[in-house]
PDB file of N, CA, C and O in Angstrom, chain B, residues numbered from 101:
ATOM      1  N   UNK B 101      47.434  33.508  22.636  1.00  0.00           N
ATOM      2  CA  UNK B 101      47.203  32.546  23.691  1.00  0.00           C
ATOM      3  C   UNK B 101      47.000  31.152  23.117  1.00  0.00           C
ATOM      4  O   UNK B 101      47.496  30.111  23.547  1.00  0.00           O
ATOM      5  N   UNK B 102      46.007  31.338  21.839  1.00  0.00           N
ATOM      6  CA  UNK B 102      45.891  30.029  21.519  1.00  0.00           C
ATOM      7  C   UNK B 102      47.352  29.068  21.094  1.00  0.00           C
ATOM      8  O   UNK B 102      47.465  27.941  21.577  1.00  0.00           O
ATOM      9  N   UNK B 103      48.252  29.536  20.316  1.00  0.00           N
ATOM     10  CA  UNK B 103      49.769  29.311  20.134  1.00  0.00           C
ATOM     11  C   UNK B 103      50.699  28.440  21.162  1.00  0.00           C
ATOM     12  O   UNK B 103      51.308  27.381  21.007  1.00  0.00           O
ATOM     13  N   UNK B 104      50.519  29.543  22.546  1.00  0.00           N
ATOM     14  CA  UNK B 104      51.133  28.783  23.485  1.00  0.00           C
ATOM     15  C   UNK B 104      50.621  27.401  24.249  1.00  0.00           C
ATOM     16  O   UNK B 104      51.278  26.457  24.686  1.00  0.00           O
ATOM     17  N   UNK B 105      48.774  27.722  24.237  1.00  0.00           N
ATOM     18  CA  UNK B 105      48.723  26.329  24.514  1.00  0.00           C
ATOM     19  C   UNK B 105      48.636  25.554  23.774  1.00  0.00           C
ATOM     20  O   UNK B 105      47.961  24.630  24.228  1.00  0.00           O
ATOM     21  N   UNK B 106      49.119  25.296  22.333  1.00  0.00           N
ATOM     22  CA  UNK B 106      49.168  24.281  21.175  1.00  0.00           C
ATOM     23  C   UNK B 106      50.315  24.184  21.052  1.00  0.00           C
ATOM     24  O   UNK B 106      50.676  23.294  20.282  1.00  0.00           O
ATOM     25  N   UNK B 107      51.553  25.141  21.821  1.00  0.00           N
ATOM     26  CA  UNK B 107      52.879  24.812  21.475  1.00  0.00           C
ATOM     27  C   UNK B 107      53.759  24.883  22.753  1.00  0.00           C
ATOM     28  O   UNK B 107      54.956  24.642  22.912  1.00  0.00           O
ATOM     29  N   UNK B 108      52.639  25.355  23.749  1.00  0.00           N
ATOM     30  CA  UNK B 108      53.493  24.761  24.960  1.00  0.00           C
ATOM     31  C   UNK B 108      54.211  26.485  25.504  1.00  0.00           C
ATOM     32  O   UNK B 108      54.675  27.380  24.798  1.00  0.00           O
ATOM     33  N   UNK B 109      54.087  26.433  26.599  1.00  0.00           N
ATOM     34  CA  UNK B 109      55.560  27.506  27.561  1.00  0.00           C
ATOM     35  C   UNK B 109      56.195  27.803  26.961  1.00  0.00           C
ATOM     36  O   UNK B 109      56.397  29.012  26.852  1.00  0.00           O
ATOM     37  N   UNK B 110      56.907  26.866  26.194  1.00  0.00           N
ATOM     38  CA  UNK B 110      58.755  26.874  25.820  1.00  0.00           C
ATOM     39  C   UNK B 110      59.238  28.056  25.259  1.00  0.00           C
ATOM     40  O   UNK B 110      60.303  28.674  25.287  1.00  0.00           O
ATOM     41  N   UNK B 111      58.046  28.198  24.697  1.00  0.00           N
ATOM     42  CA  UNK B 111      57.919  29.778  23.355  1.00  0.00           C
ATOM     43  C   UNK B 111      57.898  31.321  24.056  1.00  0.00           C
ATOM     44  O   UNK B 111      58.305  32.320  23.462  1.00  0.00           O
ATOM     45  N   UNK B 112      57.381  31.326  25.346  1.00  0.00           N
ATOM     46  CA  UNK B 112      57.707  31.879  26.311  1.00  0.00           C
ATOM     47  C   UNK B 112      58.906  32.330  26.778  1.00  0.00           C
ATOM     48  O   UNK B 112      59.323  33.480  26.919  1.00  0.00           O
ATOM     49  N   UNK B 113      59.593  30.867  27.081  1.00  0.00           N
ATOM     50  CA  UNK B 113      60.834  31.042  27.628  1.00  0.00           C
ATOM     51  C   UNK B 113      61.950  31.748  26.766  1.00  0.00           C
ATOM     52  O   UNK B 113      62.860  32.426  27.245  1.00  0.00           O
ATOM     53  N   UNK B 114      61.727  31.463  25.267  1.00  0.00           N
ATOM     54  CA  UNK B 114      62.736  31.463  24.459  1.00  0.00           C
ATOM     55  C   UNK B 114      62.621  33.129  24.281  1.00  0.00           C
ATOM     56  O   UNK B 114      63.526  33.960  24.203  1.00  0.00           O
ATOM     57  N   UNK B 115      61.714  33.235  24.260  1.00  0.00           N
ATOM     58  CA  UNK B 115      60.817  35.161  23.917  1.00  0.00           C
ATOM     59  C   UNK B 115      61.284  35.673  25.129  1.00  0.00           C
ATOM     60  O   UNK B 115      62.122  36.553  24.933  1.00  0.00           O
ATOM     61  N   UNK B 116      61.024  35.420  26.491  1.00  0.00           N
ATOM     62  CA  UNK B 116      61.741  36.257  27.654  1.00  0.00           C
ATOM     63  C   UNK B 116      63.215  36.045  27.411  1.00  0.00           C
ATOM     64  O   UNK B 116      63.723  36.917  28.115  1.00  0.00           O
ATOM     65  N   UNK B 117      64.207  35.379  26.812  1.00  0.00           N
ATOM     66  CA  UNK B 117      65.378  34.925  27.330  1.00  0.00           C
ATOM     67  C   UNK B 117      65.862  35.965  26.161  1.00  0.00           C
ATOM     68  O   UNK B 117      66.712  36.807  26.454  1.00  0.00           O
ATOM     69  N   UNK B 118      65.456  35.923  25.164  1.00  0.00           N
ATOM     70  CA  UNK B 118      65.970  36.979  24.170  1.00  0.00           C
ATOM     71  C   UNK B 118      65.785  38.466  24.251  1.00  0.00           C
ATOM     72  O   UNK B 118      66.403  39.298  23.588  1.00  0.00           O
ATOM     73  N   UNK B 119      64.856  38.695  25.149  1.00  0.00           N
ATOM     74  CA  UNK B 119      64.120  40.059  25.781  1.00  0.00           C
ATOM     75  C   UNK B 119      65.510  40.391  26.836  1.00  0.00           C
ATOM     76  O   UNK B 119      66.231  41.388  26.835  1.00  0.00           O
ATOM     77  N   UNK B 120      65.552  39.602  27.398  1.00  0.00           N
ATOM     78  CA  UNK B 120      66.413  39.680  28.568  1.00  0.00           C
ATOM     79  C   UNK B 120      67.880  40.104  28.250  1.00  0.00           C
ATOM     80  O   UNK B 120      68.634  40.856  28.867  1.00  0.00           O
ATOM     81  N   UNK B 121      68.072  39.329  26.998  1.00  0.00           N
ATOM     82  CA  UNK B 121      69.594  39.088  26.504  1.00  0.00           C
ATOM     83  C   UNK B 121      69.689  40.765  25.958  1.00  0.00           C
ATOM     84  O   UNK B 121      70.848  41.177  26.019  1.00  0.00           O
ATOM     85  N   UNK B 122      68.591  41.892  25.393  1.00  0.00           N
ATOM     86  CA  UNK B 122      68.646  42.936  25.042  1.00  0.00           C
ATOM     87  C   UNK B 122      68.052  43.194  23.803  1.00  0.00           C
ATOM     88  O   UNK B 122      68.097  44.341  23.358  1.00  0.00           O
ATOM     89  N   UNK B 123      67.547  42.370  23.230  1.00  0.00           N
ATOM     90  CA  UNK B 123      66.981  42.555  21.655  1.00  0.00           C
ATOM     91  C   UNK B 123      65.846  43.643  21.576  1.00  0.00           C
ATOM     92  O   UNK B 123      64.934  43.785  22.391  1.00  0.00           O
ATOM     93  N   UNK B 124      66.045  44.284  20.592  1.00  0.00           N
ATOM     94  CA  UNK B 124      64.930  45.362  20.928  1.00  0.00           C
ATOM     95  C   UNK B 124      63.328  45.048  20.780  1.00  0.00           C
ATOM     96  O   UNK B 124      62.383  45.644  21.297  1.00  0.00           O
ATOM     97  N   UNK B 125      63.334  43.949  19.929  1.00  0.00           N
ATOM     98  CA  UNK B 125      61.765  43.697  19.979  1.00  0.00           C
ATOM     99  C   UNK B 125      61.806  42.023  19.242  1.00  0.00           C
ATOM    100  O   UNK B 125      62.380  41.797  18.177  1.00  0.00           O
ATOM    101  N   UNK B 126      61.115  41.024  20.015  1.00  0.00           N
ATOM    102  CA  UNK B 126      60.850  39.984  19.800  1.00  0.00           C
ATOM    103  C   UNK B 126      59.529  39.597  20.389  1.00  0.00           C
ATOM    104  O   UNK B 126      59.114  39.793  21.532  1.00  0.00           O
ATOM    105  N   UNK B 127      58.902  38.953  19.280  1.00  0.00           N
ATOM    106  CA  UNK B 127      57.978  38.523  18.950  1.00  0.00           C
ATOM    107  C   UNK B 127      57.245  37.522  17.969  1.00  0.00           C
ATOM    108  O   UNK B 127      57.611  37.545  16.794  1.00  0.00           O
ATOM    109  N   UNK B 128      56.050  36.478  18.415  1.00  0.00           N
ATOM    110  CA  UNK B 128      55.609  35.855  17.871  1.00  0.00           C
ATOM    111  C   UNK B 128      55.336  36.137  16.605  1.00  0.00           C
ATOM    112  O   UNK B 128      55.528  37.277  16.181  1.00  0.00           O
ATOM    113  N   UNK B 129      54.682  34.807  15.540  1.00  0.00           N
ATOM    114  CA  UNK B 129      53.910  34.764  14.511  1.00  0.00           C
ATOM    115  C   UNK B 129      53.118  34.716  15.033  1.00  0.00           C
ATOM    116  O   UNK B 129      53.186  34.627  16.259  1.00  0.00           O
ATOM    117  N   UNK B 130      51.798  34.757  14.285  1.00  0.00           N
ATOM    118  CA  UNK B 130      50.139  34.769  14.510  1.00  0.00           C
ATOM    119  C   UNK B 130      49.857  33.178  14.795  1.00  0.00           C
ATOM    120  O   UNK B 130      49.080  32.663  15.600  1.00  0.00           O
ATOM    121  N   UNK B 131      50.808  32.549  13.803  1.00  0.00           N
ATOM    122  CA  UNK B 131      50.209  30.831  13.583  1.00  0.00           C
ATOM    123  C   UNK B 131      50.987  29.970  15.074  1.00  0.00           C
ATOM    124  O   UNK B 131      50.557  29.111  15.843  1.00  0.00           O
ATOM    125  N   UNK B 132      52.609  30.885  14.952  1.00  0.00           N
ATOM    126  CA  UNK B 132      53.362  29.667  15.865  1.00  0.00           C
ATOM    127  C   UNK B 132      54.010  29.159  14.826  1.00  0.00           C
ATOM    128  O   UNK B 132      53.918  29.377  13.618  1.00  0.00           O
ATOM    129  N   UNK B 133      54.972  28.142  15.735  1.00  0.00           N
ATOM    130  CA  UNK B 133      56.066  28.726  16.843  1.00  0.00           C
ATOM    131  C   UNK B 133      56.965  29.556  16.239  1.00  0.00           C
ATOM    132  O   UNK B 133      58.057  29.400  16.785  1.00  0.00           O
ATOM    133  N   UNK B 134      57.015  30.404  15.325  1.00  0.00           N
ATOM    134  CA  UNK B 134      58.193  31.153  14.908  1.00  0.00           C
ATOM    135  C   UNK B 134      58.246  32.197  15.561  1.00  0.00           C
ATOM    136  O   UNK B 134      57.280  32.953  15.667  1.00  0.00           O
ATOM    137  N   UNK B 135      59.579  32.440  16.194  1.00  0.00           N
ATOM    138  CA  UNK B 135      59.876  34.282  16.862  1.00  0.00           C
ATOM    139  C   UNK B 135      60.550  35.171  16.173  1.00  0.00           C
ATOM    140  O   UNK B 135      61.753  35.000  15.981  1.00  0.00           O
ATOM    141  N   UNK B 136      59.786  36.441  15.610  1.00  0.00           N
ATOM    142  CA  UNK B 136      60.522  37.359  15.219  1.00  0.00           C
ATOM    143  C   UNK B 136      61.425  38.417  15.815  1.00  0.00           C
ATOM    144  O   UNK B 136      60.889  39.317  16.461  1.00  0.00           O
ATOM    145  N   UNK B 137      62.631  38.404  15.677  1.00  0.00           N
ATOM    146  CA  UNK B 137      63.551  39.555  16.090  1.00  0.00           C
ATOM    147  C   UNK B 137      63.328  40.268  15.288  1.00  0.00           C
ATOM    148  O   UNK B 137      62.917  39.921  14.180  1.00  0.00           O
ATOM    149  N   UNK B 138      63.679  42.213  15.863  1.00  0.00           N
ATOM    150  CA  UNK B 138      63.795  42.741  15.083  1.00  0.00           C
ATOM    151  C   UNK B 138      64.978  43.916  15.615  1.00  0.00           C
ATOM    152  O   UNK B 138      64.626  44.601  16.575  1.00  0.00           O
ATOM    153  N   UNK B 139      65.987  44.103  15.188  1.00  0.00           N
ATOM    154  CA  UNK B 139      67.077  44.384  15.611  1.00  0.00           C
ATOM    155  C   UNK B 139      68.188  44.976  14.470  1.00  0.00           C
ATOM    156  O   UNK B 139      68.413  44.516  13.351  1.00  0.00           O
ATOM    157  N   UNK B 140      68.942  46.412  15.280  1.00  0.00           N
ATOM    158  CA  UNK B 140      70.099  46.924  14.452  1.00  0.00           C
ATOM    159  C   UNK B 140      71.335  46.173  14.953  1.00  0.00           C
ATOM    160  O   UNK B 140      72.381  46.807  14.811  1.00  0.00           O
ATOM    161  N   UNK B 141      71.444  44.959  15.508  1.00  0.00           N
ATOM    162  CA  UNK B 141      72.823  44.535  15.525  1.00  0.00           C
ATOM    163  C   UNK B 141      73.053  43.479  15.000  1.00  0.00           C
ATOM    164  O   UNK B 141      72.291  42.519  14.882  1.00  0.00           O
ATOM    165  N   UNK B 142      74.046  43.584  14.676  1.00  0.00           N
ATOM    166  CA  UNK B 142      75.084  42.738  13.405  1.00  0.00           C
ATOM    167  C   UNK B 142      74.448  41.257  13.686  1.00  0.00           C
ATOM    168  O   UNK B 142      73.923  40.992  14.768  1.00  0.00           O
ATOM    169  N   UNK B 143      74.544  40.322  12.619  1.00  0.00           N
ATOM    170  CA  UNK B 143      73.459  39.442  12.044  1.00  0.00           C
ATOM    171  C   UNK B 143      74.885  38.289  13.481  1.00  0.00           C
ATOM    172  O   UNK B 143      74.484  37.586  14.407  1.00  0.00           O
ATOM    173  N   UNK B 144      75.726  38.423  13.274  1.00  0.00           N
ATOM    174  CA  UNK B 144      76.533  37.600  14.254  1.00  0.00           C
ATOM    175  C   UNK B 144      76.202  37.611  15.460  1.00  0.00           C
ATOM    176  O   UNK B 144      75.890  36.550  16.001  1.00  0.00           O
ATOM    177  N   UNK B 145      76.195  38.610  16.044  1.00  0.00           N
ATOM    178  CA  UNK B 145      75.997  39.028  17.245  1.00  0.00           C
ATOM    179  C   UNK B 145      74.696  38.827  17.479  1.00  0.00           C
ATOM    180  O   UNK B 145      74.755  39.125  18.672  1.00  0.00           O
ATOM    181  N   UNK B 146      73.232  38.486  17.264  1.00  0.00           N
ATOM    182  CA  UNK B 146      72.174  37.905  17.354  1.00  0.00           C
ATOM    183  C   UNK B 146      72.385  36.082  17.161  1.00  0.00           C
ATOM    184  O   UNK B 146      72.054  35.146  17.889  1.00  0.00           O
ATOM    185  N   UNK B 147      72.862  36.123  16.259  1.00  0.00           N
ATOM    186  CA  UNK B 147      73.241  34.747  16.222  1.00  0.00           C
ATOM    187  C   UNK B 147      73.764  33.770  17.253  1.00  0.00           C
ATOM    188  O   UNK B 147      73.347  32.628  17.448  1.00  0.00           O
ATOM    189  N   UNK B 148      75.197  34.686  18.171  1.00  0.00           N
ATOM    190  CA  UNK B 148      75.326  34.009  19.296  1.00  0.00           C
ATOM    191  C   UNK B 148      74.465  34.220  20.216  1.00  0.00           C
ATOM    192  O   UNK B 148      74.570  33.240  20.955  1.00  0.00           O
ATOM    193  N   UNK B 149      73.644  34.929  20.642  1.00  0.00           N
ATOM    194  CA  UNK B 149      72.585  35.668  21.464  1.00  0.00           C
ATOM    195  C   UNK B 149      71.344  34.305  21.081  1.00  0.00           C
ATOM    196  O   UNK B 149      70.831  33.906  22.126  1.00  0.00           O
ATOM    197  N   UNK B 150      70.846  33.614  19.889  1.00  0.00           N
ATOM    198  CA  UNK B 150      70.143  32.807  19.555  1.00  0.00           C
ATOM    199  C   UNK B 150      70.672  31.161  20.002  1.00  0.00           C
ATOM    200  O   UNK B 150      70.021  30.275  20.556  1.00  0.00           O
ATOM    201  N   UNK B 151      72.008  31.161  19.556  1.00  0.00           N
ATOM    202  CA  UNK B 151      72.360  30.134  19.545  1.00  0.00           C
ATOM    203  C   UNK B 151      72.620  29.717  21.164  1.00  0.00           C
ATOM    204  O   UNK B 151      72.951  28.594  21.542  1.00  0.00           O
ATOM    205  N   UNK B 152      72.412  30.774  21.941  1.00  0.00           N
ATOM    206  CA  UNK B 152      73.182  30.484  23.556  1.00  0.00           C
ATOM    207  C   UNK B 152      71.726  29.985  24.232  1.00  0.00           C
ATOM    208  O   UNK B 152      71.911  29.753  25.427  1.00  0.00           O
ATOM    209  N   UNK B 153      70.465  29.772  23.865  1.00  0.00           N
ATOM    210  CA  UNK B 153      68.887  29.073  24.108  1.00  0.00           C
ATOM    211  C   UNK B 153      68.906  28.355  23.247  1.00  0.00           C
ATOM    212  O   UNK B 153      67.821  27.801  23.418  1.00  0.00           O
ATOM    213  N   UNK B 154      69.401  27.828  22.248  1.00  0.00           N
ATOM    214  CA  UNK B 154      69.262  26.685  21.036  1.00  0.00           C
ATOM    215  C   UNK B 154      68.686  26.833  20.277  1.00  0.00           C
ATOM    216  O   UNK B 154      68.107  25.852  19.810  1.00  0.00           O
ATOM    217  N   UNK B 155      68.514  27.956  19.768  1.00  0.00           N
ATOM    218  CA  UNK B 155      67.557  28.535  18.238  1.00  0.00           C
ATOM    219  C   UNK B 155      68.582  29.241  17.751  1.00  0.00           C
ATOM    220  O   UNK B 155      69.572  29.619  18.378  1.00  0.00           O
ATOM    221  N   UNK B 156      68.218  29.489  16.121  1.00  0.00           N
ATOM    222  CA  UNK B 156      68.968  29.591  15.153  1.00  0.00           C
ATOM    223  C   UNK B 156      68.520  30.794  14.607  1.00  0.00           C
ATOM    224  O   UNK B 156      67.789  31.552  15.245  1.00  0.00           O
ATOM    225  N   UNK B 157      69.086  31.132  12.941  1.00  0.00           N
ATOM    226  CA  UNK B 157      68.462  32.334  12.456  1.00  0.00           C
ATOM    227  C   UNK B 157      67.624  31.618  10.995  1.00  0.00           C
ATOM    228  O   UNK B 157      68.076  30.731  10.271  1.00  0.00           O
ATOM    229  N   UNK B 158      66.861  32.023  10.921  1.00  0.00           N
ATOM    230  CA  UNK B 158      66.053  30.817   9.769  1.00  0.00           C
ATOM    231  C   UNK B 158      66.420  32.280   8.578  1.00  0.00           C
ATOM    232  O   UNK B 158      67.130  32.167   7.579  1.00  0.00           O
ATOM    233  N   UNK B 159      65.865  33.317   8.937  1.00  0.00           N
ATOM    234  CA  UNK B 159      65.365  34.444   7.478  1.00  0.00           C
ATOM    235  C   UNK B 159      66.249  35.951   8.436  1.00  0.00           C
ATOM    236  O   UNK B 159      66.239  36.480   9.548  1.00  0.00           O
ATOM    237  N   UNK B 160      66.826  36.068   7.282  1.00  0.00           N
ATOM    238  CA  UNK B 160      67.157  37.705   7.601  1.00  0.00           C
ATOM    239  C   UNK B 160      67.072  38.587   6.327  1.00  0.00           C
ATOM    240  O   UNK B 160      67.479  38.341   5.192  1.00  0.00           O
ATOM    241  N   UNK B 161      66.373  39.786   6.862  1.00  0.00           N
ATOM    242  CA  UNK B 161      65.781  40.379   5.889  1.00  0.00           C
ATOM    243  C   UNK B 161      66.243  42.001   6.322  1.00  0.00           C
ATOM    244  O   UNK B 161      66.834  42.168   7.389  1.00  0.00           O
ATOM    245  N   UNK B 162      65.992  42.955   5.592  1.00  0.00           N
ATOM    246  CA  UNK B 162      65.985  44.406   6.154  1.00  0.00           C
ATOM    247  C   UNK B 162      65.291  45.770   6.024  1.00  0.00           C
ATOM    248  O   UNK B 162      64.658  45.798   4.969  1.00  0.00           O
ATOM    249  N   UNK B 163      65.233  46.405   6.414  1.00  0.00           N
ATOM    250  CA  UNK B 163      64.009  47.273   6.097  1.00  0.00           C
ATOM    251  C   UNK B 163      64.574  48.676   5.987  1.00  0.00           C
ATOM    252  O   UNK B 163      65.469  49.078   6.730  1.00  0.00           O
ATOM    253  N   UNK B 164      63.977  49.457   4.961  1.00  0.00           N
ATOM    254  CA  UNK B 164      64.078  50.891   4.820  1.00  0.00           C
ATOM    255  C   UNK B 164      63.688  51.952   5.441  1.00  0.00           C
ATOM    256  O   UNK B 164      64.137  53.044   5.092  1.00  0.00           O
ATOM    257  N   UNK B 165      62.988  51.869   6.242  1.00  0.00           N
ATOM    258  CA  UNK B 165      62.116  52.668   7.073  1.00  0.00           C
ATOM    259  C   UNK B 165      61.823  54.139   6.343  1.00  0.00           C
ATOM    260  O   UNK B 165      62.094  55.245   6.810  1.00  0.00           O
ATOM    261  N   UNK B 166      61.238  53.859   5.153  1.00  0.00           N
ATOM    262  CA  UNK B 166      60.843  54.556   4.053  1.00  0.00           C
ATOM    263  C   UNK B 166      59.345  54.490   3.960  1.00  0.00           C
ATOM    264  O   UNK B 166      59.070  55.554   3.405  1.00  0.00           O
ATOM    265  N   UNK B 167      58.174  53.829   4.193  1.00  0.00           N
ATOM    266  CA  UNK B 167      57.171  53.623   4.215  1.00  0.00           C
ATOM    267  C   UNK B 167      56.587  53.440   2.643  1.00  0.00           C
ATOM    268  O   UNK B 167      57.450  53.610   1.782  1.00  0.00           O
ATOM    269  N   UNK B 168      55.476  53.173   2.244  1.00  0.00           N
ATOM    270  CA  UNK B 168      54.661  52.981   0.924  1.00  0.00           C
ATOM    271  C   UNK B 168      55.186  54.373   0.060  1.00  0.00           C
ATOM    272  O   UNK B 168      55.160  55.555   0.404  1.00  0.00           O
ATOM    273  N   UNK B 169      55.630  53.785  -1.099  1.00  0.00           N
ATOM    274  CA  UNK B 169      56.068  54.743  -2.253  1.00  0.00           C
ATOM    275  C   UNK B 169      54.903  54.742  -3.238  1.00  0.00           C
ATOM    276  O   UNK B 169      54.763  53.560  -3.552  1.00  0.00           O
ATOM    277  N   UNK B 170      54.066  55.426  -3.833  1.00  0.00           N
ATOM    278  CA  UNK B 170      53.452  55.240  -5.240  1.00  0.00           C
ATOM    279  C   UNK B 170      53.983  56.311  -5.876  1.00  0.00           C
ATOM    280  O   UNK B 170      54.294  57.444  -5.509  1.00  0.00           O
ATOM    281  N   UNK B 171      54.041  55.505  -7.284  1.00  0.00           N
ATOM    282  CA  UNK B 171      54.461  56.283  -8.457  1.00  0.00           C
ATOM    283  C   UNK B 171      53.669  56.277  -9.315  1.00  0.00           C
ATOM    284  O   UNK B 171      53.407  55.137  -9.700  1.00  0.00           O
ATOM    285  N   UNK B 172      52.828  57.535 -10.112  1.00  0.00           N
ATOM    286  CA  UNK B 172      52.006  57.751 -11.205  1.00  0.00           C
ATOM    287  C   UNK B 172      52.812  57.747 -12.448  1.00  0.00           C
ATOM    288  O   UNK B 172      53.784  58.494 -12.566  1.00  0.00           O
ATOM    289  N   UNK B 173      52.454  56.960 -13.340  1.00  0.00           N
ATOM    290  CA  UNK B 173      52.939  57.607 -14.434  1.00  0.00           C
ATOM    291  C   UNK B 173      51.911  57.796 -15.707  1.00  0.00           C
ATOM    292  O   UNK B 173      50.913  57.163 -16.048  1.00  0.00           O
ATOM    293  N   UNK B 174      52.498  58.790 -16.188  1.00  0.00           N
ATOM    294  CA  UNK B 174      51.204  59.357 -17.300  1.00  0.00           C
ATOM    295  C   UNK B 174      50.887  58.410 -18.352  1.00  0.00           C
ATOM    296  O   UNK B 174      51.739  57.524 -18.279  1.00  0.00           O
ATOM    297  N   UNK B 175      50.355  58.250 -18.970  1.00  0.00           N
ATOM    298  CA  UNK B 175      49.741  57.225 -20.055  1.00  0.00           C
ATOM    299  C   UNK B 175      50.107  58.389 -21.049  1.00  0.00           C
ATOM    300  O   UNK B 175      49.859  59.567 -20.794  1.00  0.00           O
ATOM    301  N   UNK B 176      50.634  58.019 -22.043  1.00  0.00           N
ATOM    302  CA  UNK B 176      50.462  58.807 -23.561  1.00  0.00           C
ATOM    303  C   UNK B 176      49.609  58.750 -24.844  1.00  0.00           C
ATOM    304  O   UNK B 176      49.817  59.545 -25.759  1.00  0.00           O
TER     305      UNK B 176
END
């Protein structure tokens, strides 16, 4: 809450309009104004989906859906 009123509606709009457009999950940062997508379709195809409200793609990254690995290894 605090976010939107230090950065205004707009962040709103841009978060419903991408909700709307089909993205499977979008969402704020903690600090503002950045929105995270998080999505299996092709980095293009978000792109025009971004670019059709006037935002861009800043970071694309990807995930394993592998969770925390530890590895022991013995000391000799």
């Amino acid at each position: 809450r605090a976010e939107v009123e230090h950065h205004g509606f707009e962040i709103y709009r841009y978060m419903a309009a991408l909700r709307n457009a089909g993205l499977e999950f979008v969402g704020m940062s903690s600090v503002g104004p950045a929105i995270a997508v998080i999505t299996d379709r092709p980095e293009e195809e978000v792109a025009t989906i971004l670019s059709s409200v006037g935002l861009q793609i800043a970071i694309v990254t990807g995930i394993d859906n592998e969770g925390l690995k530890i590895r022991v290894e013995e000391k000799v």
